[in-house]
Structures are given as structure tokens and as C-alpha cells.
Backbone as a ProteinNet text record, in pm:
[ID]
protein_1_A
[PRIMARY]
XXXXXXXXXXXXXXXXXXXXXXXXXXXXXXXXXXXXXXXXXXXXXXXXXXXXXXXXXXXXXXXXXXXXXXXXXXXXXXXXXXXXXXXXXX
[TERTIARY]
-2967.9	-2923.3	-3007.5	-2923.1	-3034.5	-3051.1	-3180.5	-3239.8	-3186.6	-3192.9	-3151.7	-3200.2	-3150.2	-3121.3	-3096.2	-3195	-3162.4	-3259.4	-3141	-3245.4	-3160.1	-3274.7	-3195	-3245.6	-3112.1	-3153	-3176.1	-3246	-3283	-3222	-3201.3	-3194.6	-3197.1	-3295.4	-3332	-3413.7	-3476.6	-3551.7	-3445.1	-3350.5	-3260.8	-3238.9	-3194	-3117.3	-2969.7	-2915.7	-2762.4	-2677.8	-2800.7	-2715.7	-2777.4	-2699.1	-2826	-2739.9	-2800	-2737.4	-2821.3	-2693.9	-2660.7	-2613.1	-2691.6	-2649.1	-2489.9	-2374.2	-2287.5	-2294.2	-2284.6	-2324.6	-2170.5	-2113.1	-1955.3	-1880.2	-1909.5	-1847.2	-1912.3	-2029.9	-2112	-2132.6	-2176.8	-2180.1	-2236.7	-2320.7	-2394.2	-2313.6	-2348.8	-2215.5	-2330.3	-2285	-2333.2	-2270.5	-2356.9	-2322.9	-2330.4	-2260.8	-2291.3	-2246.7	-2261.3	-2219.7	-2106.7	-2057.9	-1960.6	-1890.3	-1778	-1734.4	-1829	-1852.1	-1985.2	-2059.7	-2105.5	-2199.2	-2207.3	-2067.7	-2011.3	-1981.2	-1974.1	-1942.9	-2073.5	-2172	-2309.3	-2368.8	-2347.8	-2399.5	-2307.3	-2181.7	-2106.9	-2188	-2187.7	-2274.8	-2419.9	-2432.6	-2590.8	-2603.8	-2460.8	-2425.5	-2408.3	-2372.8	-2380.6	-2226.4	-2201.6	-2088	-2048.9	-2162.5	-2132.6	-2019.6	-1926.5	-1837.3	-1905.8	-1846.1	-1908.3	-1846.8	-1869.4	-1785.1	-1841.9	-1753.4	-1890	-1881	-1976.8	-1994	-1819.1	-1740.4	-1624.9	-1535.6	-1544.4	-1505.9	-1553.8	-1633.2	-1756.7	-1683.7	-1658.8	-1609.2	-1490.3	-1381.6	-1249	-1272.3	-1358.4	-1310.5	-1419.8	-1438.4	-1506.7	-1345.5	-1259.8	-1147.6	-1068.8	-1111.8	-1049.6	-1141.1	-1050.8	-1124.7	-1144	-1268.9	-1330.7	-1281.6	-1137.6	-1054.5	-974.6	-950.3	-915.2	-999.6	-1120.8	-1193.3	-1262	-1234.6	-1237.6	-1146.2	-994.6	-880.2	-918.6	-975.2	-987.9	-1082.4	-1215.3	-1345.9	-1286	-1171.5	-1141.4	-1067.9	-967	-885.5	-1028	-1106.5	-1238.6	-1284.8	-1272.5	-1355.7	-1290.3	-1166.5	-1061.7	-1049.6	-1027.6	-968.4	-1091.8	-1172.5	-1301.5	-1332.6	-1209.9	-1201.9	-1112.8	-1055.1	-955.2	-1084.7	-1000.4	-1055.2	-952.2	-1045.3	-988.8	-960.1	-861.8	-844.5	-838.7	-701.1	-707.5	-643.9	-738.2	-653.3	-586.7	-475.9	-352.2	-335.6	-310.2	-267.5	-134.8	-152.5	-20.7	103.9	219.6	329.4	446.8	457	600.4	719.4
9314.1	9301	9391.6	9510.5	9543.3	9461.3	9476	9436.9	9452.7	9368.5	9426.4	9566.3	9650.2	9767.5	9757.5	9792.1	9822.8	9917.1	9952.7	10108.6	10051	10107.3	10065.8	10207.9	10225	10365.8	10306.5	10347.5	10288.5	10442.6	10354.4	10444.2	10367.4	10439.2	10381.2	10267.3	10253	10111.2	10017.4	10009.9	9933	9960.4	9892.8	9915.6	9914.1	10037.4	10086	10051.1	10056.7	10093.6	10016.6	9968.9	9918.2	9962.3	10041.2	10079.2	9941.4	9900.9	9791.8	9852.8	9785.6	9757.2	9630.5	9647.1	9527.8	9549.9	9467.1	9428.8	9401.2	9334.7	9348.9	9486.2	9537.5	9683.7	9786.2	9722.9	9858.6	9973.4	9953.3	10088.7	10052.1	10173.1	10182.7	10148	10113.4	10104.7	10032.4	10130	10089.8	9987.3	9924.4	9842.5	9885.5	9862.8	9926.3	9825.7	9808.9	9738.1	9841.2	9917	9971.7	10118.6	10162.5	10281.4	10362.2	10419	10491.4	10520.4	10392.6	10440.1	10527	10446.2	10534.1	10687	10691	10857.1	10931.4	10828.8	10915.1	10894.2	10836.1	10848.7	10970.5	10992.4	11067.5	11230.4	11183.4	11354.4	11393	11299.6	11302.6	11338.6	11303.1	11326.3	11236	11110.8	11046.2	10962.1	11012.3	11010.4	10866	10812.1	10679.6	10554.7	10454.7	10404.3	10335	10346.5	10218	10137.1	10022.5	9936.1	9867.1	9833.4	9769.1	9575.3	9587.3	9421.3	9273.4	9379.5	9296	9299	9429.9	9465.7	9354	9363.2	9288.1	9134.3	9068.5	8899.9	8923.3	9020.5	9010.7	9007.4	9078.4	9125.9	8995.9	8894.8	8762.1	8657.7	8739.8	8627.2	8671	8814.1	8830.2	8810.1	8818.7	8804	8922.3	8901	9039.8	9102.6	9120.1	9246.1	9293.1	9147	9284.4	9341.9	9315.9	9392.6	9512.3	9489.8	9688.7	9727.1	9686.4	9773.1	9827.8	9752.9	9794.6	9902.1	9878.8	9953.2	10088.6	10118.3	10257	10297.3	10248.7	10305.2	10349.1	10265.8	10331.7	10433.7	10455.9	10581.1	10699.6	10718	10792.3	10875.3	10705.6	10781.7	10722	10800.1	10817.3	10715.5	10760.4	10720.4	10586.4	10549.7	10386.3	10296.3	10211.8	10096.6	9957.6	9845.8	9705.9	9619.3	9649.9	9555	9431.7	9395.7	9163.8	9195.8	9073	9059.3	8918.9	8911.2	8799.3	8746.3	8661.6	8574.5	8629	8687.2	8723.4	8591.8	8562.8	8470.4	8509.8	8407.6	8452.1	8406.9
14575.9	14438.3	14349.4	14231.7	14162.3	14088.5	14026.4	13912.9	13759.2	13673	13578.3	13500.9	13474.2	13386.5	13217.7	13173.2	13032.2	12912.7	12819.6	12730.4	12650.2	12538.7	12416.9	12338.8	12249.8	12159.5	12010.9	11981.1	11791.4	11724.4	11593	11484.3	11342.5	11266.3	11167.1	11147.1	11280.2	11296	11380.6	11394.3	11468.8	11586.5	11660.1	11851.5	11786.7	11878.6	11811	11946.8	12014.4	12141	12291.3	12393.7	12533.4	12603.7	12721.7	12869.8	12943.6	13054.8	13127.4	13243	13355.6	13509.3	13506.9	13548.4	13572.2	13715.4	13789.6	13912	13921.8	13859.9	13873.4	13919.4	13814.6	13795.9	13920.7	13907	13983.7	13928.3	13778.3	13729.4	13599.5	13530.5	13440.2	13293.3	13209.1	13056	12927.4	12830	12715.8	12631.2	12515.3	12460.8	12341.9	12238.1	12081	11952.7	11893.7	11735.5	11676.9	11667.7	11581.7	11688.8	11628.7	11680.3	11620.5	11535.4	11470.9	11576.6	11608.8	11721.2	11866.3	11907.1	12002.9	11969.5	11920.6	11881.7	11839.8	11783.3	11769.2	11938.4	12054.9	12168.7	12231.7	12196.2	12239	12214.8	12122.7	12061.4	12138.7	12169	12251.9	12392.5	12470.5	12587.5	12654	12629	12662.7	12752.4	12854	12944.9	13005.8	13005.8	13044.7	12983.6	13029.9	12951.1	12817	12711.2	12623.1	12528.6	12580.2	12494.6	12358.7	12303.8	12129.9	12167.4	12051.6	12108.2	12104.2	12004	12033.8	12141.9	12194.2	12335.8	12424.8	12439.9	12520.5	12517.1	12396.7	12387.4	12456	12384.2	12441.3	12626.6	12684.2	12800.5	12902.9	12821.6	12881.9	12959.3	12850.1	12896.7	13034.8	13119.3	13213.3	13332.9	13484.8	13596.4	13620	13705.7	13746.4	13821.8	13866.2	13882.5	13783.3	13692.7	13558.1	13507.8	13525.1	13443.1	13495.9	13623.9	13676.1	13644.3	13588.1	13600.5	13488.6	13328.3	13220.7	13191.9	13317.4	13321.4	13317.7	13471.1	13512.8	13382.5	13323.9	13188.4	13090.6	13072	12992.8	13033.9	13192.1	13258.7	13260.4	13242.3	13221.9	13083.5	13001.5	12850.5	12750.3	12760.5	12742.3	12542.9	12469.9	12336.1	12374.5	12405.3	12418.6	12413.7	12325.1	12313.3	12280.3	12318.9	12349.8	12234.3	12205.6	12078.3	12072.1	12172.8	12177.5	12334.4	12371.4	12539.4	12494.5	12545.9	12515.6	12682.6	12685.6	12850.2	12896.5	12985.3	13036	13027.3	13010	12989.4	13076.1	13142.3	13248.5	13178
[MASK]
++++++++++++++++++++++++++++++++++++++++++++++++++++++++++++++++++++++++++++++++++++++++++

């Protein structure tokens, strides 16, 4: 098992930003407070997926194969983001 993983980037005296180990995913992913932010890590080089902290609640409500399906659409289309996950209804 790794260990947990984490960096945090400041700006202005604040943490804007934390890179995270998901042991789910198997893969590195940032965390952020606003789109702002994402786009100021973007500028930095920062290639890794990242989701903001409302991302983060919405994507509590799926199982962890949806949530690789959502990971890879992040890994892909680099700007998409998660607006509301709704329960699928037959």
C-alpha cells in the first residue's frame, strides 16, 4: 500500500491547491477551491487531473468504477468539469 501523498501550493499565504495519492484511482490528482485555481496550476504545468472541492462532494455519491469512468473523461478533456451527479432512473 502507498503511503499517503500530499503538496500543497500556497499563494498569498493560503493552500490553493493539494496533490493526492487515490489508491482507488491509482493515480496522482489535485485538489483546489475554485476554477481560478485550476487554471493558475494549469499555467505552471501542471498536467495532473484536478478536481475543486465541489467536484470532490459530488463524486462521493458514485462507486468506485464510476469514478474511474469520470477520472479517465478528466484525463482526456483536461478543462470538463462535474457539475451534479443525479441517480441514474430506469
Amino acid at each position: 500500500m502507498k503511503s499517503l501523498y500530499t503538496e500543497a501550493l500556497l499563494k498569498c499565504g493560503r493552500k490553493v491547491a493539494y496533490k493526492v495519492y487515490s489508491e482507488v484511482l491509482q493515480a496522482y490528482l489535485w485538489v483546489v477551491d475554485t476554477e481560478k485555481d485550476i487554471h493558475t496550476l494549469r499555467s505552471q504545468g501542471i498536467a495532473e487531473v484536478i478536481y475543486t472541492h465541489h467536484e470532490i462532494k459530488e463524486l462521493k455519491k458514485l462507486s468506485k468504477e464510476d469514478l474511474k469512468e469520470i477520472h479517465k473523461v478528466k484525463e482526456v478533456f483536461e478543462n470538463s468539469k462535474i457539475e451534479e451527479i443525479k441517480e441514474k432512473t430506469c
